[in-house]
C-alpha positions as CSV (number, residue, x, y, z in Angstrom):
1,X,105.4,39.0,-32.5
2,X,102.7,41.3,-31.5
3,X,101.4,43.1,-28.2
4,X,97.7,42.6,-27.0
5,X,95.5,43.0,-24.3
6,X,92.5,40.5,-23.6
7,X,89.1,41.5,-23.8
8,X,87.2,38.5,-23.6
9,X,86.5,34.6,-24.4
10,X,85.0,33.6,-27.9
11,X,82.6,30.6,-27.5
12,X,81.5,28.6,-30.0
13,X,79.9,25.5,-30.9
14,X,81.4,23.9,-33.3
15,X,85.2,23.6,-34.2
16,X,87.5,22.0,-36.6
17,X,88.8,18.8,-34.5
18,X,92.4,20.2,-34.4
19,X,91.2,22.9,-32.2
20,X,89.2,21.0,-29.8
21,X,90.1,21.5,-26.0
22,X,92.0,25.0,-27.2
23,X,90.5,27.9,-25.7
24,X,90.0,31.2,-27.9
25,X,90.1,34.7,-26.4
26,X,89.6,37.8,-28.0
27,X,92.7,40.4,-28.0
28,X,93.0,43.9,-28.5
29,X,96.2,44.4,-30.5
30,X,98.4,47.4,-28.6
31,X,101.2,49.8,-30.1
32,X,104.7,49.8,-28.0
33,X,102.8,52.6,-26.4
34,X,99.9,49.9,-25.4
35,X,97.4,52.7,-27.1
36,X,94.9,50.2,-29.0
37,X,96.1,49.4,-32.7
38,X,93.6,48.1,-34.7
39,X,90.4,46.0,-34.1
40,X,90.1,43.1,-31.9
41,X,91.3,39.8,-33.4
42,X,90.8,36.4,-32.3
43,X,93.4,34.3,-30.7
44,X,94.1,30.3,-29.6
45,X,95.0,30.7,-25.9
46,X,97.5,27.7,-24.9
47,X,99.0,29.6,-22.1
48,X,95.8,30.2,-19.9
49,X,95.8,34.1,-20.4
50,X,92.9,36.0,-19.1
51,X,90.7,38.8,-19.0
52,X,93.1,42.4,-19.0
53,X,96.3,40.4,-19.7
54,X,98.6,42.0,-21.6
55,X,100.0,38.8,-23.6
56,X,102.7,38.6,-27.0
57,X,100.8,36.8,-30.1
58,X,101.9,35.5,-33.1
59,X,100.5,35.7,-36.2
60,X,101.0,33.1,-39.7
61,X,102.0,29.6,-39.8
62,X,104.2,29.8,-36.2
63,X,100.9,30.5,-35.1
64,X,100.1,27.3,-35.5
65,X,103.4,25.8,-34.1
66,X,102.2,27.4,-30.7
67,X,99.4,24.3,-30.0
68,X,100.6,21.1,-29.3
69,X,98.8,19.6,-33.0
70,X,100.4,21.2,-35.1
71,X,98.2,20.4,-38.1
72,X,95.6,22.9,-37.1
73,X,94.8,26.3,-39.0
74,X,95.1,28.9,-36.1
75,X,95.8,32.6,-37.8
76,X,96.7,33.8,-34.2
77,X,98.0,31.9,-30.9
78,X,99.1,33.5,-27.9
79,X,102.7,32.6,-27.3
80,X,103.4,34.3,-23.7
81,X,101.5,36.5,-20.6
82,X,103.7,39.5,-20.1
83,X,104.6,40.9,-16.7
84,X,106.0,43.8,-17.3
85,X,107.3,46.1,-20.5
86,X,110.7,48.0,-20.2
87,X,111.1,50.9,-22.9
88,X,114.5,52.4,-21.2
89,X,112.5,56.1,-20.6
């Protein structure tokens, strides 16, 4: 799994009917420093996330285990919100 911060909603008009109803954010992958890593990805949102939420993604097939079809080809779903991150410094 991997770390992100939400920047925004995508919108969009047309989708494939296994991702109707599933809302799709755009994240900002972080480091385990939350220093941005990368460029911004898009991401199914099952969990209601929002805008600055820090949230855990996964990437790959379990991605699309994380929407209740699971016939659907989501590259990314957001899997969690995350309150707080404990690094033991």
């Amino acid at each position: 799994m991997k770390i992100g911060k939400v920047m925004g909603t995508v919108v969009c008009n047309q989708k494939v009917d296994s991702l109707l109803g599933v809302k799709l954010l755009l994240v900002q992958p972080l480091d385990e420093n939350l220093k941005e890593d990368g460029v911004p990805v898009v991401a199914c949102d099952p969990v209601q996330a929002g805008p600055d939420d820090i949230v855990f993604f996964e990437g790959g097939r379990e991605a699309a285990l994380g929407l209740t079809n699971w016939f659907n080809p989501s590259d990314l779903t957001i899997m969690g919100i995350i309150d707080s991150i404990y690094t033991g410094e």
